[in-house]
Biopython code that builds the backbone (N, CA, C, O; Angstrom):
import numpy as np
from Bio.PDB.StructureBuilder import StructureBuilder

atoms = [
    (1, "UNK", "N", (103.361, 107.163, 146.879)),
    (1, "UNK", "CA", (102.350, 106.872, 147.859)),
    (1, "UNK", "C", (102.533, 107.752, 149.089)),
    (1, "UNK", "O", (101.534, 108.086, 149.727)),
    (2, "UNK", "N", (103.984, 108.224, 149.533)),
    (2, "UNK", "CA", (104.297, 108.868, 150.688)),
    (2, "UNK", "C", (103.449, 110.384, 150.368)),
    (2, "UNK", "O", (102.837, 111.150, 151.113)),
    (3, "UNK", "N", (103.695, 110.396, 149.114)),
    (3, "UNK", "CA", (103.057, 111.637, 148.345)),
    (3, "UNK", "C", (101.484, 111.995, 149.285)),
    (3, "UNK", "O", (101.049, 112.945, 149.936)),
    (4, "UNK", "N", (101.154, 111.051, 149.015)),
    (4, "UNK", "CA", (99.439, 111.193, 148.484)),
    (4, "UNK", "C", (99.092, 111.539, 150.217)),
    (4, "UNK", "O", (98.241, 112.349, 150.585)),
    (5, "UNK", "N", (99.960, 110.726, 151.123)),
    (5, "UNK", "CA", (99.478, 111.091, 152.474)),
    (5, "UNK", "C", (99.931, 112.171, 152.854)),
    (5, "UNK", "O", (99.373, 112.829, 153.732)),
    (6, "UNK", "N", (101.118, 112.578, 152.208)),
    (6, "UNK", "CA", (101.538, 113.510, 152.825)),
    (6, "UNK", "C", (100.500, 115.157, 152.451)),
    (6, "UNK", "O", (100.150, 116.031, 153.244)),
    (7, "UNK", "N", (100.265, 115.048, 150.979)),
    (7, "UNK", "CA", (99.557, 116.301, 150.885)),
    (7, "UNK", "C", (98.263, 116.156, 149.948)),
    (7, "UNK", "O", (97.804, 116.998, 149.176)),
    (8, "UNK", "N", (97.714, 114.632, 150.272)),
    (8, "UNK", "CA", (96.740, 114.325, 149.999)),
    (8, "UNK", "C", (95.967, 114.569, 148.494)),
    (8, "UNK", "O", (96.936, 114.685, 147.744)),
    (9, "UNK", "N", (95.034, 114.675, 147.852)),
    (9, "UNK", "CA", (94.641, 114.785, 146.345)),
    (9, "UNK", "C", (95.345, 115.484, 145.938)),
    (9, "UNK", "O", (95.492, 115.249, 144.739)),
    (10, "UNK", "N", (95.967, 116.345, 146.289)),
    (10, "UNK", "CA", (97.143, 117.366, 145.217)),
    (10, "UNK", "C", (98.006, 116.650, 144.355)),
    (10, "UNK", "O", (98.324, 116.712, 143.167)),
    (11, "UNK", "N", (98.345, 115.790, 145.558)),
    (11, "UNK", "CA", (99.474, 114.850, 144.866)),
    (11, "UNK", "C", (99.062, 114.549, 143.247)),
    (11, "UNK", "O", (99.828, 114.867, 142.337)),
    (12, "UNK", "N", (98.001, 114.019, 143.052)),
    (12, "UNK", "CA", (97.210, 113.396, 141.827)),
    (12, "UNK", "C", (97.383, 114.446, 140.415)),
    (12, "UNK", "O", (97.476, 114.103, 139.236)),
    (13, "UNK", "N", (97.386, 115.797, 140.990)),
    (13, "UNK", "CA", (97.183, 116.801, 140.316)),
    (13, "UNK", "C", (98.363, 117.004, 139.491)),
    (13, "UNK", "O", (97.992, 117.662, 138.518)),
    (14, "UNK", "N", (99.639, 116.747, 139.410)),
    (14, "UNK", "CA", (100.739, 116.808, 138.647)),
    (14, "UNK", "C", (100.622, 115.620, 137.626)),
    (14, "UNK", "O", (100.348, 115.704, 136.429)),
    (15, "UNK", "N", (100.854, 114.650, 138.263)),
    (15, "UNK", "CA", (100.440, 113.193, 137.154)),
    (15, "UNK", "C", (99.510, 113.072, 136.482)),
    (15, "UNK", "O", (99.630, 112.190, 135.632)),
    (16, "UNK", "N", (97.898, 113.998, 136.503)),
    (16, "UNK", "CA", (97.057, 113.614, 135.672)),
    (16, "UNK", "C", (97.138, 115.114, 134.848)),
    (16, "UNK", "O", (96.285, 115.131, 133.961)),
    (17, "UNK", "N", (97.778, 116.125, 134.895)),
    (17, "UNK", "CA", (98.164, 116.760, 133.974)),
    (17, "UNK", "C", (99.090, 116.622, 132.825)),
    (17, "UNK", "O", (99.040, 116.985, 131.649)),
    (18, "UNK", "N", (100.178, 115.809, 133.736)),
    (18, "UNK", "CA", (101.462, 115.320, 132.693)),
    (18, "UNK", "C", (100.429, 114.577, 131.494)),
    (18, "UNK", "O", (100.199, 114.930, 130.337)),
    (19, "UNK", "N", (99.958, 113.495, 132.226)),
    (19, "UNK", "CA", (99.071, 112.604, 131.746)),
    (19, "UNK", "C", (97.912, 113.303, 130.141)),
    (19, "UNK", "O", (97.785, 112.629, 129.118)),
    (20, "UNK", "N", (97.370, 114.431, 130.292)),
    (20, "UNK", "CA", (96.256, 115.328, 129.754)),
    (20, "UNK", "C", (97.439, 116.265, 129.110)),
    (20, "UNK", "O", (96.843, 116.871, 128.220)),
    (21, "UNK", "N", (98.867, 116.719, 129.097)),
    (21, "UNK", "CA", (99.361, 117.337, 127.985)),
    (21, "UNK", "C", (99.746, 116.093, 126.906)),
    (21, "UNK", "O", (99.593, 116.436, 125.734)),
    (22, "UNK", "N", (99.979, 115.413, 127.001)),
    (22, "UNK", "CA", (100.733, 114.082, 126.808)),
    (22, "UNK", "C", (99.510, 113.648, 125.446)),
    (22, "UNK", "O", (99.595, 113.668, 124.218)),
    (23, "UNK", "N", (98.469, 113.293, 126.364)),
    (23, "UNK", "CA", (97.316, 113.347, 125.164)),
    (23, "UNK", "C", (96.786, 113.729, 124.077)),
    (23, "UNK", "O", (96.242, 113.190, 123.113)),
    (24, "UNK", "N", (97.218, 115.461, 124.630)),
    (24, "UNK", "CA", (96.987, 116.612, 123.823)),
    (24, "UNK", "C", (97.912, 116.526, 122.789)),
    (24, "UNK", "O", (97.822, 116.172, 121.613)),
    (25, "UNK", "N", (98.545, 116.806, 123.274)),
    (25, "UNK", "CA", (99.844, 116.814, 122.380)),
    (25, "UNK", "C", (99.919, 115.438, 121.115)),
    (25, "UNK", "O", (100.238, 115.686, 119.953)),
    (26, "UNK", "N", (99.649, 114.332, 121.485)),
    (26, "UNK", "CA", (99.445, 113.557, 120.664)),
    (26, "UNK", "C", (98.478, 113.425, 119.686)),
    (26, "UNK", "O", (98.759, 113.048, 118.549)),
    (27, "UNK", "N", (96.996, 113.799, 120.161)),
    (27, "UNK", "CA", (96.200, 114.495, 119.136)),
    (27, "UNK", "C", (96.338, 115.409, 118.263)),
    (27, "UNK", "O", (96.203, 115.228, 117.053)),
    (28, "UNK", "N", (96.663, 116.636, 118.890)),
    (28, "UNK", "CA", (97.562, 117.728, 117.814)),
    (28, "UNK", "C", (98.112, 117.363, 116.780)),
    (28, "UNK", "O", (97.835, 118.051, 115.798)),
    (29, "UNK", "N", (99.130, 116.123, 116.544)),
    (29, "UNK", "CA", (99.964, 115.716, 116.274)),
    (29, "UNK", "C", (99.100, 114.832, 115.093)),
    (29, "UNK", "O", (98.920, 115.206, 113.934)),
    (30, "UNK", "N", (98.634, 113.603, 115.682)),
    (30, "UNK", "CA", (97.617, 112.723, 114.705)),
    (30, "UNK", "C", (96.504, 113.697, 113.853)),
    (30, "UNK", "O", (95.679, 113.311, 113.024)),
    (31, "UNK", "N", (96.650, 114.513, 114.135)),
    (31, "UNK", "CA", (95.269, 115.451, 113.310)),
    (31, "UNK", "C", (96.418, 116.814, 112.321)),
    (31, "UNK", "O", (95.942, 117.853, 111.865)),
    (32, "UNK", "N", (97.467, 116.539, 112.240)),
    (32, "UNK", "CA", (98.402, 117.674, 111.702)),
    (32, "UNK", "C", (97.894, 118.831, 112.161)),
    (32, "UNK", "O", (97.300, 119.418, 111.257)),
    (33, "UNK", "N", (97.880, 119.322, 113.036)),
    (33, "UNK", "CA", (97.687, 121.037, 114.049)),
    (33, "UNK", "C", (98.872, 121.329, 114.592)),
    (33, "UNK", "O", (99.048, 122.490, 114.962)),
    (34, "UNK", "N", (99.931, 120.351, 114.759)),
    (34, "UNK", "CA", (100.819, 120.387, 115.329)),
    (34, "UNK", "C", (101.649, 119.594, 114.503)),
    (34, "UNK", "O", (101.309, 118.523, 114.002)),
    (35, "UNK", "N", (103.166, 120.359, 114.324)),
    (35, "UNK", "CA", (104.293, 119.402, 113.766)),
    (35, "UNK", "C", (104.867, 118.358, 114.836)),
    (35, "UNK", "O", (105.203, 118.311, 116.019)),
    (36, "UNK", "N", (104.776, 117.578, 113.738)),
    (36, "UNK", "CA", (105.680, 116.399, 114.592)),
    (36, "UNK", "C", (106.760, 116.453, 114.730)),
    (36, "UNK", "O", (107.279, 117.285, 113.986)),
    (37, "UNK", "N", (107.424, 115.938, 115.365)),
    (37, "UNK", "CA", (109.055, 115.988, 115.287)),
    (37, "UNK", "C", (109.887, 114.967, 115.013)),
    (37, "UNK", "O", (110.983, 115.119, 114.475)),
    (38, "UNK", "N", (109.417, 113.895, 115.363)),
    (38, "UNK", "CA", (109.520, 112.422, 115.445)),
    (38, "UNK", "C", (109.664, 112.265, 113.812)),
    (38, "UNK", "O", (110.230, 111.293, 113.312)),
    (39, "UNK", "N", (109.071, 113.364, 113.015)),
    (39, "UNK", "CA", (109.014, 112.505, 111.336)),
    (39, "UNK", "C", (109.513, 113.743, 110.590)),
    (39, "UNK", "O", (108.829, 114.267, 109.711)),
    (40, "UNK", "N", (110.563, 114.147, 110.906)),
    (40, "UNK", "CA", (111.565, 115.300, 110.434)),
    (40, "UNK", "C", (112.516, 114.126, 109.922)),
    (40, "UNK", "O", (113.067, 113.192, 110.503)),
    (41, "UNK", "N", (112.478, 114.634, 108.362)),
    (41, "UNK", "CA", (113.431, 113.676, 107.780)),
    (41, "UNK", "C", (112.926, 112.308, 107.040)),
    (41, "UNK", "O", (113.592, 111.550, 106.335)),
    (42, "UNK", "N", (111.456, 112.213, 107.438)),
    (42, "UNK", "CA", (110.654, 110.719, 107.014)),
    (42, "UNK", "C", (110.386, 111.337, 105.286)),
    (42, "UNK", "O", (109.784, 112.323, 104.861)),
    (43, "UNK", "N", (111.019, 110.416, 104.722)),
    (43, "UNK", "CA", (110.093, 110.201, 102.812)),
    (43, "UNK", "C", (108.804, 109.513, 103.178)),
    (43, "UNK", "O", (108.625, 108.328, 103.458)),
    (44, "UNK", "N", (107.864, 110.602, 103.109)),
    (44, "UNK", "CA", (106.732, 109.802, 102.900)),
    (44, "UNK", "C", (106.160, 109.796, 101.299)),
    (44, "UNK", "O", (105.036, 109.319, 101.142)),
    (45, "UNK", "N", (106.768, 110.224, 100.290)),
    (45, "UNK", "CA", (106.163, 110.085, 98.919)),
    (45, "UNK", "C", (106.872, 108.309, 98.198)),
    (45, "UNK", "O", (108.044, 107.953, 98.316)),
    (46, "UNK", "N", (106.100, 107.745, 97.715)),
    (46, "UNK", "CA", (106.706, 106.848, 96.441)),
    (46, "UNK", "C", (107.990, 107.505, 95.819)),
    (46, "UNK", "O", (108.052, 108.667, 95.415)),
    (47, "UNK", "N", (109.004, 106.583, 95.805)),
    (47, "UNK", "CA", (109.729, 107.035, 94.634)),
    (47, "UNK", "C", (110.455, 105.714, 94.100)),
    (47, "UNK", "O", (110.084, 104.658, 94.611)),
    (48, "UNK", "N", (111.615, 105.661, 92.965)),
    (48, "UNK", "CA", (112.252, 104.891, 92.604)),
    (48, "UNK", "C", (113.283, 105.427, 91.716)),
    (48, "UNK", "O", (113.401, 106.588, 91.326)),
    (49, "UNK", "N", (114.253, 104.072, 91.366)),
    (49, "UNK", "CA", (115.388, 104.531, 90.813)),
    (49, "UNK", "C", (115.070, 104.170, 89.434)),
    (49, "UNK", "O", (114.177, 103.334, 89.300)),
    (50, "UNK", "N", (115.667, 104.672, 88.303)),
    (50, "UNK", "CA", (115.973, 104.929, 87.045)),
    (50, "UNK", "C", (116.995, 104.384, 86.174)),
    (50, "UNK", "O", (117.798, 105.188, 85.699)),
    (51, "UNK", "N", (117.102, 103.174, 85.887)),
    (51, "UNK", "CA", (118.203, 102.049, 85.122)),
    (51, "UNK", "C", (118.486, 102.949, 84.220)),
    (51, "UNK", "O", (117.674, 103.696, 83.675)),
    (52, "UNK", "N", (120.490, 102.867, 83.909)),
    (52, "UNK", "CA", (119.921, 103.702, 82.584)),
    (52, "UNK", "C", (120.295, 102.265, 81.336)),
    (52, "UNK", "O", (120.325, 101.055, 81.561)),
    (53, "UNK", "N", (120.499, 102.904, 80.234)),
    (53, "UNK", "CA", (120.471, 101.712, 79.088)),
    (53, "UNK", "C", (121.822, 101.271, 79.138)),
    (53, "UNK", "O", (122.474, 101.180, 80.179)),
    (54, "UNK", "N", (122.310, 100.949, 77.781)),
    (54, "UNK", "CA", (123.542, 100.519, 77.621)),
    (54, "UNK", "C", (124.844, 101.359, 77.576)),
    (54, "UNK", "O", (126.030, 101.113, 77.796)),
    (55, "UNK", "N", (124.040, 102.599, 77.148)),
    (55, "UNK", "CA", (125.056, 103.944, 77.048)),
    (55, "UNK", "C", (125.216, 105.101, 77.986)),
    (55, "UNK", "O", (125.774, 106.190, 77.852)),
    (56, "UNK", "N", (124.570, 104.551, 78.963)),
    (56, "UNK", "CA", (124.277, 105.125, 80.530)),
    (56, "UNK", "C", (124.114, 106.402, 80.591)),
    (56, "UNK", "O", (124.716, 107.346, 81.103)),
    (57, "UNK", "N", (122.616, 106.161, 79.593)),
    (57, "UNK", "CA", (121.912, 107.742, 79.393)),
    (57, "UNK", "C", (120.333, 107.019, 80.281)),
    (57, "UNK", "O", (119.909, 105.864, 80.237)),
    (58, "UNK", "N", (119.971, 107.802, 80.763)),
    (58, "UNK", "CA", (118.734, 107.865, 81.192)),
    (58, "UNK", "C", (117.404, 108.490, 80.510)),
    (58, "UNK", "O", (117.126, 109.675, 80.328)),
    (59, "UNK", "N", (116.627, 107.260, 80.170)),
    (59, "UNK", "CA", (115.516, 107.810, 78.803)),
    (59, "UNK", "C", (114.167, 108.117, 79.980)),
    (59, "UNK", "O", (114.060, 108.218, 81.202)),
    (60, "UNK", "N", (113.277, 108.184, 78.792)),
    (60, "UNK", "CA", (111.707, 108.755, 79.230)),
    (60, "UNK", "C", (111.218, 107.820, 80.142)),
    (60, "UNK", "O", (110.417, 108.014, 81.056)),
    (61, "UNK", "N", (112.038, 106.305, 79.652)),
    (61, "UNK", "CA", (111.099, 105.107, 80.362)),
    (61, "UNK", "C", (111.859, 104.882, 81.970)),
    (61, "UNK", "O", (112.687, 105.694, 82.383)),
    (62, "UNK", "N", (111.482, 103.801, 82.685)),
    (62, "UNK", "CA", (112.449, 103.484, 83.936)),
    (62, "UNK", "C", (113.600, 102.296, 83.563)),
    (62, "UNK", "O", (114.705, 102.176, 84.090)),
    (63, "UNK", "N", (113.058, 101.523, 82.585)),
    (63, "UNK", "CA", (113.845, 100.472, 81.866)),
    (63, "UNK", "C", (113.487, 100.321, 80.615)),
    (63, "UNK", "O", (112.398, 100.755, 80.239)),
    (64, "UNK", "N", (114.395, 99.642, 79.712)),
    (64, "UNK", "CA", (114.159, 98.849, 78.820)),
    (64, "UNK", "C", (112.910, 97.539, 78.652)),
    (64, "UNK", "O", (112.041, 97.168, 77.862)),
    (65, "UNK", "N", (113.663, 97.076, 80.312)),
    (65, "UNK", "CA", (113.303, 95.535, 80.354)),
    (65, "UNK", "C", (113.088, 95.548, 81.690)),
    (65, "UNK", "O", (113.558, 96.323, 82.523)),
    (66, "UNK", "N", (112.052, 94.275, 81.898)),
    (66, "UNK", "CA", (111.670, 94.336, 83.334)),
    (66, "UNK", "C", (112.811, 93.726, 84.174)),
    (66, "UNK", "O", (113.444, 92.675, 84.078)),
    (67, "UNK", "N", (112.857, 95.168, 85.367)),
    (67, "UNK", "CA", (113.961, 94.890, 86.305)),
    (67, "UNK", "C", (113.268, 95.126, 87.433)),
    (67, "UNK", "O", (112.143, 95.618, 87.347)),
    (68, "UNK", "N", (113.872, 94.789, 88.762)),
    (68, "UNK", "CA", (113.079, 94.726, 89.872)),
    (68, "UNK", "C", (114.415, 95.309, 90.661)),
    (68, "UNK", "O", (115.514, 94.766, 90.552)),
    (69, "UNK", "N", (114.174, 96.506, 91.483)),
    (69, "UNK", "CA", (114.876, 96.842, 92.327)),
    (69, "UNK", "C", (114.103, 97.072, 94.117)),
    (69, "UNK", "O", (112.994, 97.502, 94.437)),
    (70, "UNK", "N", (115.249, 96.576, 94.958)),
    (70, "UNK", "CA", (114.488, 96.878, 95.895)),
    (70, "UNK", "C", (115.180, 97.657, 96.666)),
    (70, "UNK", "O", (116.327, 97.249, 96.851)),
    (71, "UNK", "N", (114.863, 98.791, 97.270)),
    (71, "UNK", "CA", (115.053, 99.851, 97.762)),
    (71, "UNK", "C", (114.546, 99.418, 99.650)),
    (71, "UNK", "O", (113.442, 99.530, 100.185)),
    (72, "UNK", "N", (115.674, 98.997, 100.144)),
    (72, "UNK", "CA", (114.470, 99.266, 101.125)),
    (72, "UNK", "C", (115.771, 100.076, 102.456)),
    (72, "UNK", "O", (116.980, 100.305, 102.439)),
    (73, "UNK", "N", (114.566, 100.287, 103.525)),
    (73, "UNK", "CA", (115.672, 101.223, 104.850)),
    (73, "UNK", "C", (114.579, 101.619, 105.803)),
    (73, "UNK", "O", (113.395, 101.289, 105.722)),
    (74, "UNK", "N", (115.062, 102.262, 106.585)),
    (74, "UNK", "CA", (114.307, 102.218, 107.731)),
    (74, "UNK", "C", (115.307, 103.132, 108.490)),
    (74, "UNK", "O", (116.525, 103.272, 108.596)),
    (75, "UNK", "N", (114.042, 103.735, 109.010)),
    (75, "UNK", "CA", (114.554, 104.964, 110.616)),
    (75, "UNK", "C", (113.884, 104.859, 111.517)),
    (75, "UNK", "O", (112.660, 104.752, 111.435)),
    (76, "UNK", "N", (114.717, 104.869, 112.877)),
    (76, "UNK", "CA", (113.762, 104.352, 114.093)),
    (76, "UNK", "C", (114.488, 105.798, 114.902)),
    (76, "UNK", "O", (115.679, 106.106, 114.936)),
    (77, "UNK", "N", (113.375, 106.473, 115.472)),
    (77, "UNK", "CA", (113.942, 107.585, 116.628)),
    (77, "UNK", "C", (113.964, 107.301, 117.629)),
    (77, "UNK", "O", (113.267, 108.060, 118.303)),
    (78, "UNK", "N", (114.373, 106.631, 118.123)),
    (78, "UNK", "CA", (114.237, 105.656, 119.461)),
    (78, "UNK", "C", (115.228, 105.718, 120.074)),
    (78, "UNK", "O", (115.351, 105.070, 121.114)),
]
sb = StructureBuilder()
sb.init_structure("model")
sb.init_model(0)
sb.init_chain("A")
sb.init_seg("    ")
for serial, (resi, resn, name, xyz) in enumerate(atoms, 1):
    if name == "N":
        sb.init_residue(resn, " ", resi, " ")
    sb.init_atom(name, np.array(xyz, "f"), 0.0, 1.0, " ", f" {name:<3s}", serial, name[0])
structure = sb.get_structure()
């Protein structure tokens, strides 16, 4: 506030730029024009693991028999 009297609308002029790259930059980003950085390292494809049988060979199928695995994890860049 000491700002604003002291050198009046200028003041405004740094904060609503920060403000307008900040934006930009986030659009860039939501529209892939720009790499993110934040998701260096993110699996974003499906995948899963592969039971093997009794002779702990791994065939064509994912199992024999219905098995349920859960895979789960999480990354926070924070």
């Amino acid at each position: 506030m000491t700002l604003f009297f002291a050198i009046g609308r200028l003041a405004l002029l740094f904060p609503f730029l920060l403000i307008l790259f900040r934006f930009t930059d986030a659009f860039l980003m939501a529209y892939g024009l720009k790499k993110n950085p934040y998701m260096d390292g993110v699996i974003l494809n499906k995948f899963s693991a592969q039971i093997p049988d009794e002779r702990g060979r791994y065939g064509p199928k994912p199992a024999n028999r219905q098995v349920v695995v859960f895979l789960i994890g999480a990354k926070c860049n924070q």
